[in-house]
C-alpha positions as MATLAB code, in Angstrom:
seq = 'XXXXXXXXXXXXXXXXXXXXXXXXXXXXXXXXXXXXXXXXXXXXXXXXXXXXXXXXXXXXXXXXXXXXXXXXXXXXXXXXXXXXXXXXXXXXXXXXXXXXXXXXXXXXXXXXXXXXXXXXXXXXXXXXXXXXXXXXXXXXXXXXXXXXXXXXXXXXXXXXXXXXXXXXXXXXXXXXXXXXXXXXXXXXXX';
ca = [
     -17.240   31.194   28.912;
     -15.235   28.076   29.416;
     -11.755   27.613   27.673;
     -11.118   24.087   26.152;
      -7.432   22.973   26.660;
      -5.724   21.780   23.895;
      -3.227   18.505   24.440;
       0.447   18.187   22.636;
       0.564   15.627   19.555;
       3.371   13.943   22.684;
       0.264   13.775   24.818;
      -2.028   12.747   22.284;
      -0.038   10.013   21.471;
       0.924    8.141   25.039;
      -2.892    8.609   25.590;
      -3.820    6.482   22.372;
      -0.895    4.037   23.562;
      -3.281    3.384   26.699;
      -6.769    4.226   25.026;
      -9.205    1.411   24.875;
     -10.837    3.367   22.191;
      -9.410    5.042   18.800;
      -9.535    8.582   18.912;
      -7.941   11.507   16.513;
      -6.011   14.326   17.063;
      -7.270   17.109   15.229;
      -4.648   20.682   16.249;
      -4.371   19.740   20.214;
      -8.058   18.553   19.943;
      -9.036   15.094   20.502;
     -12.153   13.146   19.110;
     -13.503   10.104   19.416;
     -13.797    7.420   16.755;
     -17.475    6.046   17.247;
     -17.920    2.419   15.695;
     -18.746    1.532   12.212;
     -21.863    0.030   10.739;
     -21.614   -3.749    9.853;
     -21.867   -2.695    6.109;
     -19.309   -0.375    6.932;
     -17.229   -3.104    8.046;
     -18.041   -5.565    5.728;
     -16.997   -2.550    2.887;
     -13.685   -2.427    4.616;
     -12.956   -5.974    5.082;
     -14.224   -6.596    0.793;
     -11.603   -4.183    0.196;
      -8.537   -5.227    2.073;
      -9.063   -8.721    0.452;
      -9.777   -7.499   -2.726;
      -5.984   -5.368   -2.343;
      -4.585   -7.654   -0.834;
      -5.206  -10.889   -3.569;
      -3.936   -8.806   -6.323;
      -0.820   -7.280   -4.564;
      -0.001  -10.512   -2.672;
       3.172  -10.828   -5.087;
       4.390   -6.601   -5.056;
       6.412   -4.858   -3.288;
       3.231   -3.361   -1.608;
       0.978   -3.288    2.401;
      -2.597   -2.972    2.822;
      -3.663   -1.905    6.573;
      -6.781   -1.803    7.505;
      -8.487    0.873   10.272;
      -6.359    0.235   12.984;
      -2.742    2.377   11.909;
      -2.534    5.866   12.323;
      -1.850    8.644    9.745;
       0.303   11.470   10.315;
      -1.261   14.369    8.386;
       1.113   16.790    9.442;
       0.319   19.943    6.905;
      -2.981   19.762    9.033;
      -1.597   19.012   11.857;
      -3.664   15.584   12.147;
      -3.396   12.184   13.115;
      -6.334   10.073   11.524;
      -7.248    6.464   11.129;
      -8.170    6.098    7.470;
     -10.386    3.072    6.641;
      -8.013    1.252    3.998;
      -4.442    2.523    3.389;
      -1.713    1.072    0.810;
       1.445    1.429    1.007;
       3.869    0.584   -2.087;
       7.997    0.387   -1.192;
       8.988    0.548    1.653;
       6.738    1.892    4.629;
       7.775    5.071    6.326;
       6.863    4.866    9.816;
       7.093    7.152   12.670;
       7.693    5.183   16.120;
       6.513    7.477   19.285;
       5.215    6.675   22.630;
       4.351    3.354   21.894;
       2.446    4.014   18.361;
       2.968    3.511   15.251;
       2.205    6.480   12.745;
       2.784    6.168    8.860;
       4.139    8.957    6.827;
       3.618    7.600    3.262;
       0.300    6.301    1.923;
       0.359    5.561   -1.888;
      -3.357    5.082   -1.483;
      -6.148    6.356    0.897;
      -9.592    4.542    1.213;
     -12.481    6.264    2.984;
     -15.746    4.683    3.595;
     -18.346    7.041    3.553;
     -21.198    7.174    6.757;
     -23.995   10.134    7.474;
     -21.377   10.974   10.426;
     -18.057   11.430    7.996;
     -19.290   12.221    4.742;
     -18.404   15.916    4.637;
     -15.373   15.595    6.610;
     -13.900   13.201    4.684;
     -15.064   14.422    1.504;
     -13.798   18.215    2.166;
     -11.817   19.251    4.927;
      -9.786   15.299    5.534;
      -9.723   15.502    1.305;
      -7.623   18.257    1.442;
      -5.244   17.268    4.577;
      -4.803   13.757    1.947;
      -3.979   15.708   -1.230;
      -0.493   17.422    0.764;
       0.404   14.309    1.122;
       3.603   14.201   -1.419;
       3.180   10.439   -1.574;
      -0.340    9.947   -1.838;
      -1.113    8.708   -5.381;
      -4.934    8.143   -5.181;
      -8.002    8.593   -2.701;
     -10.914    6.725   -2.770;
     -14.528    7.611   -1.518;
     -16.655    4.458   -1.298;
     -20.342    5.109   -0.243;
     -21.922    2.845    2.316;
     -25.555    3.812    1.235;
     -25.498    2.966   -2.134;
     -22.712    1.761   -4.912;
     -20.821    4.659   -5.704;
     -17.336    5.357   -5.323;
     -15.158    8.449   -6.278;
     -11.752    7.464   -7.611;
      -9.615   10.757   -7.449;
      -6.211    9.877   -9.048;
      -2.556   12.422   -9.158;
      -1.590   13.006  -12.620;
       1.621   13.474  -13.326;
       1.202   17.180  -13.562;
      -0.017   17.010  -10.040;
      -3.592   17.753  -10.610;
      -6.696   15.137   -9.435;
      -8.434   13.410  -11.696;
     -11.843   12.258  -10.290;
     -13.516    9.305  -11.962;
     -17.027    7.993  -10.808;
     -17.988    4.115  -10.436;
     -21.526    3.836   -9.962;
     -23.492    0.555  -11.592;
     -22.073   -2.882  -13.253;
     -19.971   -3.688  -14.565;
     -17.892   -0.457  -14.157;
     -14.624   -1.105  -12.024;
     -12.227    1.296  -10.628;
      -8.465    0.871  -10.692;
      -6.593    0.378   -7.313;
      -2.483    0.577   -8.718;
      -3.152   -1.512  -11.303;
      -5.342   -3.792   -9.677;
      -9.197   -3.734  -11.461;
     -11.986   -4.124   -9.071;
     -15.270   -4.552   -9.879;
     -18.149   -2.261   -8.088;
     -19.774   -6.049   -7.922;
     -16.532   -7.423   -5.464;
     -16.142   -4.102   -3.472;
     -20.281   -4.416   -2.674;
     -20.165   -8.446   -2.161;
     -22.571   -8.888    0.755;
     -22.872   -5.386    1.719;
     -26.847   -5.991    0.488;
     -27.478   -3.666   -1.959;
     -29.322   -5.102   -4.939;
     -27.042   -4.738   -8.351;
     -27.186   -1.840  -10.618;
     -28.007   -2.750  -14.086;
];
């Protein structure tokens, strides 16, 4: 019976300083990030524009993939797909990597590989999140995207998108399922 051993979030993170690759830290455990699909990518990239064009003039950041999450209820770190942040950015600087603290808005594409993990477990790391206003499930097989929104009571209220013209509501920004699918090749819902 072999014993795994189980890194510090201080090793974790002057290992992903150095890493060619993007990998997670999941309580001392690491894992891999494995690439994404080109409709994956082209999901991603149709979103960060689409944020992007009708925040240009707030007080608001889109980041894309590449900037860590601190998910420390759940003692995670985790590169979300599409983050916003509105105000001002709370960022944690250590060992060379930059970890944010305070996502208004979470965006997870969905693949066969992180379905359930996002859609459960990584869910429920997002919802402690005292800032997080809104996650977003976007499915990469077909158009259909969960909008879960905080009420002010605290509660999540999940709204579905799933054929034209429905839109879903990013901070007061409506998107159309028709602009967030834009080349991904699916043929359009009627």
């Amino acid at each position: 019976m072999s014993t795994l051993v189980k890194i510090s979030v201080a090793q974790y993170l002057e290992q992903e300083a150095q890493a060619e690759q993007k990998s997670e830290y999941h309580s001392g455990d690491i894992i891999a990030m494995a690439g994404a699909s080109e409709k994956h990518n082209t999901l991603v990239s149709n979103l960060v524009f689409l944020i992007n064009r009708c925040i240009w003039d707030r007080d608001c950041k889109v980041y894309a993939n590449d900037l860590l999450l601190k998910l420390e209820s759940c003692d995670k770190y985790v590169y979300p797909d599409v983050m916003l942040v509105c105000g001002e950015p709370q960022l944690e600087h250590r060992h060379g990597v930059d970890t944010l603290l305070n996502p208004t808005v979470v965006i997870e594409v969905l693949s066969k590989s992180t379905q359930n993990y996002d859609m459960n477990e990584k869910m429920q790391c997002y919802f402690e999140l005292i800032s997080l206003q809104q996650y977003i499930l976007v499915d990469s097989k077909q158009q259909y995207v969960q909008n879960y929104q905080k009420t002010d009571a605290g509660d999540w209220l999940m709204k579905i998108a799933k054929a034209e013209p429905d839109k879903i509501k990013i901070q007061d920004c409506e998107i159309s399922l028709a602009d967030i699918y834009r080349k991904v090749g699916f043929e359009t819902k009627a």
